[in-house]
N, C-alpha and C positions, 0 to 999 in steps of 0.2 A: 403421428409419424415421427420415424427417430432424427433427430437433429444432428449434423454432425459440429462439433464442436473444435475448433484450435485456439490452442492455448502459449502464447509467446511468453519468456521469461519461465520459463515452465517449471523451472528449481528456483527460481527466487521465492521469497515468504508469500508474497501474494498469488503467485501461479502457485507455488505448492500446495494452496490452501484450495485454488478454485480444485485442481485436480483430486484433493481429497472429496470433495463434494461431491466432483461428478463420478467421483466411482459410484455411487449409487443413486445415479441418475439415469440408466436405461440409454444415454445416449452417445450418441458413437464418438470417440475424445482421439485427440490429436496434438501433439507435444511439439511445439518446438522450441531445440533446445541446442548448447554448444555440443553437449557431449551427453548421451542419455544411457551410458554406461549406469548409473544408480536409477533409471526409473523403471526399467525392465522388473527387477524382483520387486519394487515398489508398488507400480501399476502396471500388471500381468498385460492388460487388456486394454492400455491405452497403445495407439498407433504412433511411436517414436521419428519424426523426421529430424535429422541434424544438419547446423548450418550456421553459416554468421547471417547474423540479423541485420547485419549492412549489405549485404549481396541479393541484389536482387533477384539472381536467379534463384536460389535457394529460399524466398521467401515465397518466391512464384511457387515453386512446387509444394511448400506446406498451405497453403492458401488455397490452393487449386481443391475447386468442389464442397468447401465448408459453407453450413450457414451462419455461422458468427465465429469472428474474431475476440477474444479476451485479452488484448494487448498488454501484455503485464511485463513488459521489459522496461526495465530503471540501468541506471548507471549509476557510477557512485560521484558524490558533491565533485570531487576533481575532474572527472569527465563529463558533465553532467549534460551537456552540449550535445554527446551522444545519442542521447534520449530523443533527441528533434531530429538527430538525423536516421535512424530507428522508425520514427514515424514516416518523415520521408520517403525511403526504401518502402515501407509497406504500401503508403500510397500509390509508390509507382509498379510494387513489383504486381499489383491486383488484376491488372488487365480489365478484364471483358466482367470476370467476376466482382457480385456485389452483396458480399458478407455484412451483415451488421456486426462493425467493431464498436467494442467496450472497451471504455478506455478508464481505467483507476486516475482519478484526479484526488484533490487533497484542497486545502483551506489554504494553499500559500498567493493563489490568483486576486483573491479576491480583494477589496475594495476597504483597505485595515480601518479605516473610519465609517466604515459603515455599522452601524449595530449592530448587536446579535439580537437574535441566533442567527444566522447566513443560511440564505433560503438559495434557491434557484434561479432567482432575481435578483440578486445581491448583483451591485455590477462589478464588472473583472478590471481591475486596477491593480497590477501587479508592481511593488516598491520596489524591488528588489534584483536584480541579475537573475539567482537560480528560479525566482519567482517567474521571472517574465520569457524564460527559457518552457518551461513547465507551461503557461497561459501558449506561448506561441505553437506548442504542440497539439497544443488543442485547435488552439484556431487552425491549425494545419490538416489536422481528420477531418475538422467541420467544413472545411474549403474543397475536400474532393468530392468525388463524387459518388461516395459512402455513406451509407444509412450511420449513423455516429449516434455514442450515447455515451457522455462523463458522467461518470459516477464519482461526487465526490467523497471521499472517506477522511475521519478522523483520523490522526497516528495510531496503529493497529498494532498489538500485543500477539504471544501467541508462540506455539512453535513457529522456527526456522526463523523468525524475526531477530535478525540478529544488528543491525542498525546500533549506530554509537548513542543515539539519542535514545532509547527504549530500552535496549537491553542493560543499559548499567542499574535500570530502577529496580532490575531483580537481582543481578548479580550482585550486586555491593550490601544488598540486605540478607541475602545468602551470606554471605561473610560477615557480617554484623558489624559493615560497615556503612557511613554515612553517604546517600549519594549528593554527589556536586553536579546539579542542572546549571545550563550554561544559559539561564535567566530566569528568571520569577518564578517562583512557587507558589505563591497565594491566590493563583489567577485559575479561574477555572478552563479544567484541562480534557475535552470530552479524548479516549481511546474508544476502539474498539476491537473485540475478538476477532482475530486474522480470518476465524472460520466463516464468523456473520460479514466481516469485509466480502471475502469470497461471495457469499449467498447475494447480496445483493446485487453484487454482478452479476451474477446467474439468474435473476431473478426480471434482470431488464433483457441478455440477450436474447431469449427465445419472443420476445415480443416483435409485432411488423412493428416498422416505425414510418410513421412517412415525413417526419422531419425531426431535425438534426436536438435533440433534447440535453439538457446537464439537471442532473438529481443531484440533493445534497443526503448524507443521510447521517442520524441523531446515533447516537448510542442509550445503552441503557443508565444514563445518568454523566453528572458532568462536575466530577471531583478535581481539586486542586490539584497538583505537582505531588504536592505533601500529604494531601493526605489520601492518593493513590500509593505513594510509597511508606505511608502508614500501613495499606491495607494488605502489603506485600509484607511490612514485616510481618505481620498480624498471620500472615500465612506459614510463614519460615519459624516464627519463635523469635523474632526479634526484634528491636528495638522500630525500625522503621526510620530511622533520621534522616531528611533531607533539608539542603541550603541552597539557595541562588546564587549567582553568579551575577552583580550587577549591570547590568546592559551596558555601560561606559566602562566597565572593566572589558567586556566583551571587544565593545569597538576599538578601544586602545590594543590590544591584543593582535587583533585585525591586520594590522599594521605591520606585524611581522610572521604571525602565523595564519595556515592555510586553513588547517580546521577552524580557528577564530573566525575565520573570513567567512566560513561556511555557517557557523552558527550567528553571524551578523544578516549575514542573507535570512537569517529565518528567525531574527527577532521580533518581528511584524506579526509574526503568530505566537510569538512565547510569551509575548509580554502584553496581550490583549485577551478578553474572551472571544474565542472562535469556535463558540459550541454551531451545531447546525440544527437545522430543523428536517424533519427527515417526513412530514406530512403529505408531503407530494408522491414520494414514491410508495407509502404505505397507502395511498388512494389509488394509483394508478395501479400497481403489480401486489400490491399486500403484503410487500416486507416490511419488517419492523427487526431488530436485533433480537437475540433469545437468550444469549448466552451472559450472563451477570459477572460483574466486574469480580465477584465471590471466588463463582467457579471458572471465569477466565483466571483467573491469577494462581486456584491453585493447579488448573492443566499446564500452564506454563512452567511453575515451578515443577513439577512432575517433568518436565519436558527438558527443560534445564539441569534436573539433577540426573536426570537418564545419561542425557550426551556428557557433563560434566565424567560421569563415569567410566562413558565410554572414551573418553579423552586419556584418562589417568589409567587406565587398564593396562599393563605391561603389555607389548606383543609378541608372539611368536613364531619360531622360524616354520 
């Protein structure tokens, strides 16, 4: 039977990515979005509802009749408080309906002294503000009265990922310039493909669930800082150079700048290994990642130098 599917955050990199997926999925998709002026010629055959994601009635109506939620709405580090109340709204705009929502979680909750790899069991000890904003969101799906499934992801590469932390590792090697990470380099750093991000959320929604579960999942290897932005320059023709940013440079910085603040909130992952182990969910639904850090890096650059183009393209009247 066909599933129908809604998709929140639906133009960010990780919704964009699920909705690529499900175009060729057979199953019936549903958008929502601010403004879905660009996903009409995009996706012909997805069902566009628009709306702010804090109003409840407007979430009521995109909700209404789906079998699963793919909650992919983020805010950025300055509002990031957003995000919980985001969730909120959806818990309450649900009613009577009971969607299984997927929720995209990430390695910032969990528990920074515990070893790796970080399993599913790894316990949830968030250090941090944006960390514990992020963990409360979750405990906030798992508290209603919705079938819930975190799926946690590495930082994901990719078209539409445009993130101040990810995207300089290609652009600045594109320019054959050096990047500056705003902590450690020598520390193993797992990414993965926006598209295999997407799949694996897809890969838990259509499951019944009868209770509230979090997956962690692996990528296809788990390279430095450096020498991921090795294998970018290795893509472009270039040199590949990347430096760290001391973590006490970071925190002094902190001090008067926002984004420093923002990249202090999330030294607890930059400067530990936070590979995961992805065993669980490759037993239970049979994902695994497919796409190699090789051919993610050179899609992206392809992806990169498209829009770079289209950016620099004169217009006309």
């Amino acid at each position: 039977m066909t599933d129908t599917v809604l998709v929140t955050g639906a133009t960010g990199a990780i919704g964009s990515a699920v909705l690529r997926v499900l175009d060729d999925s057979g199953d019936d998709v549903r958008a929502f979005v601010r403004d879905g002026t660009a996903l009409g010629s995009q996706h012909p055959d997805v069902e566009v509802v628009t709306g702010d994601i804090l109003d409840p009635g407007a979430v009521a109506e995109a909700v209404a009749g789906v079998d699963s939620v793919v909650h992919c709405v983020n805010f950025p580090m300055g509002r990031y408080e957003r995000t919980l109340d985001a969730a909120r709204t959806l818990v309450e705009a649900v009613g009577d309906e009971r969607p299984h929502v997927v929720f995209p979680g990430n390695t910032w909750v969990f528990d920074p002294d515990a070893p790796a790899p970080i399993t599913p069991e790894t316990p949830i000890a968030p250090p941090s503000r944006i960390a514990r904003i992020k963990a409360v969101v979750e405990q906030t799906l798992f508290a209603s009265n919705l079938p819930v499934t975190v799926v946690h992801l590495p930082d994901f590469y990719g078209p539409d990922v445009r993130n101040d932390l990810v995207r300089p590792l290609f652009e600045r090697p594109l320019a054959d310039r050096r990047v500056v990470f705003p902590a450690l380099v020598d520390v193993p750093h797992e990414f993965v493909y926006v598209d295999d991000a997407a799949r694996a959320l897809l890969a838990v929604a259509g499951e019944e669930v009868a209770q509230d579960r979090r997956y962690t999942v692996g990528s296809t290897g788990s390279p430095t800082v450096r020498e991921f932005v090795q294998m970018v320059g290795a893509a472009v023709g270039t040199s590949g150079r990347a430096v760290g940013i001391p973590p006490w440079v970071v925190r002094v910085a902190a001090l008067v700048s926002a984004d420093a603040r923002a990249g202090r909130d999330l030294l607890h992952v930059l400067t530990r290994d936070v590979t995961m182990d992805g065993a669980a969910i490759r037993r239970d639904v049979g994902f695994e990642p497919s796409v190699s850090y090789a051919n993610g890096i050179r899609r992206t650059v392809d992806w990169l130098r498209t829009e770079t183009d289209d950016e620099s393209r004169p217009t006309t009247d």
